[in-house]
C-alpha positions in Angstrom: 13.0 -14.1 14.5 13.0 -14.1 10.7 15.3 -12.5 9.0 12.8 -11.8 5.9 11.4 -8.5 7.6 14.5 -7.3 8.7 16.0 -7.1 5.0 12.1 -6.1 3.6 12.5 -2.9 5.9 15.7 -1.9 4.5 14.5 -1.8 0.8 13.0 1.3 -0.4 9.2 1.6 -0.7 8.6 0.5 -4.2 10.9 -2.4 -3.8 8.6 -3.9 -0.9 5.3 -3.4 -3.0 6.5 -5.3 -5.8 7.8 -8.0 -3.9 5.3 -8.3 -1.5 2.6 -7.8 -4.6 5.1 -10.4 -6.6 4.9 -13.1 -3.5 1.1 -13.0 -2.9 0.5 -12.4 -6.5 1.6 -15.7 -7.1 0.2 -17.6 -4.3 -2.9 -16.8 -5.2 -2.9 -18.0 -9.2 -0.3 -21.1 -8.2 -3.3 -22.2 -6.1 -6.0 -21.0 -8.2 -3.8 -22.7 -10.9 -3.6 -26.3 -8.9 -7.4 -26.2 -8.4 -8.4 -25.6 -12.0 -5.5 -27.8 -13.2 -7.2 -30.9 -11.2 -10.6 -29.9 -12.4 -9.6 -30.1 -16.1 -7.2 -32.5 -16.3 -5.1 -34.0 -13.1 -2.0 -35.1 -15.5 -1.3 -31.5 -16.2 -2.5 -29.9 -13.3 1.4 -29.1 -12.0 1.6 -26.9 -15.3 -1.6 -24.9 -14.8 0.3 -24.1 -11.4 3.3 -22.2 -13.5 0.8 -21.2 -15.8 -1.8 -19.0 -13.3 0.8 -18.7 -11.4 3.0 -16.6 -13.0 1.0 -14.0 -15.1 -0.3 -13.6 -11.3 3.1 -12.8 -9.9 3.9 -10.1 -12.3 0.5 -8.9 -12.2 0.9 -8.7 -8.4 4.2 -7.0 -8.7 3.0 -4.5 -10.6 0.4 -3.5 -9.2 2.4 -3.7 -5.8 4.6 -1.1 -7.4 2.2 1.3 -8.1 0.6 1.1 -5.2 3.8 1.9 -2.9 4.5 4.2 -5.4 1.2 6.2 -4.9 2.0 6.3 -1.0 5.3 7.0 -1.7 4.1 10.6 -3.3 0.9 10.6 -1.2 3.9 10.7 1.9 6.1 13.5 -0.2 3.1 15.6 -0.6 1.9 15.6 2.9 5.5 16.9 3.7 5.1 18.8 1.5 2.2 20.4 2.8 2.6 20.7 6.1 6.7 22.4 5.4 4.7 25.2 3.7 1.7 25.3 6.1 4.7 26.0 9.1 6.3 28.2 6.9 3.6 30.3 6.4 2.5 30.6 10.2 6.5 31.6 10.1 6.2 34.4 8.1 2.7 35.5 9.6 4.5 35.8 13.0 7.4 38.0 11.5 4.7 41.0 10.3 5.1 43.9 12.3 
């Protein structure tokens, strides 16, 4: 087994997004990168890697972020929710 998901799990929320978000971010525009890089000019092509690449990694980390971040709260407030919802049936039962 991989160690990788072991140590993801153990990182808060946010922390996974943008890492996750980062990883495939990046990927994606080193690849994207290599492919347009050959198409324009080959001799250069290994910079076009760094330079998609990159501005897709922080891109994808960001927008990792935000999106654990949004179920992060979208998590807090269902707690939320359902403390009060069984607090309420609480107090309904304690009416004489």
């Amino acid at each position: 087994m991989s160690v990788l998901p072991v140590e993801l799990r153990a990182m808060p929320l946010p922390a996974q997004g943008a890492i996750i978000g980062a990883c495939s971010g990046g990927m994606i525009g080193a690849i994207v990168g290599l492919v347009v890089g050959l198409l324009a000019y080959p001799p250069t092509a290994w910079f076009a890697v760094f330079e998609l690449g990159v501005p897709a990694a922080i891109a994808g980390g960001v927008v990792g972020v935000i999106a654990a971040l949004i179920v992060e709260a979208a998590r807090r407030l269902k707690s939320l929710i359902a403390t009060v919802i069984a607090g309420r049936r609480e107090d309904t039962t304690r009416l004489p």
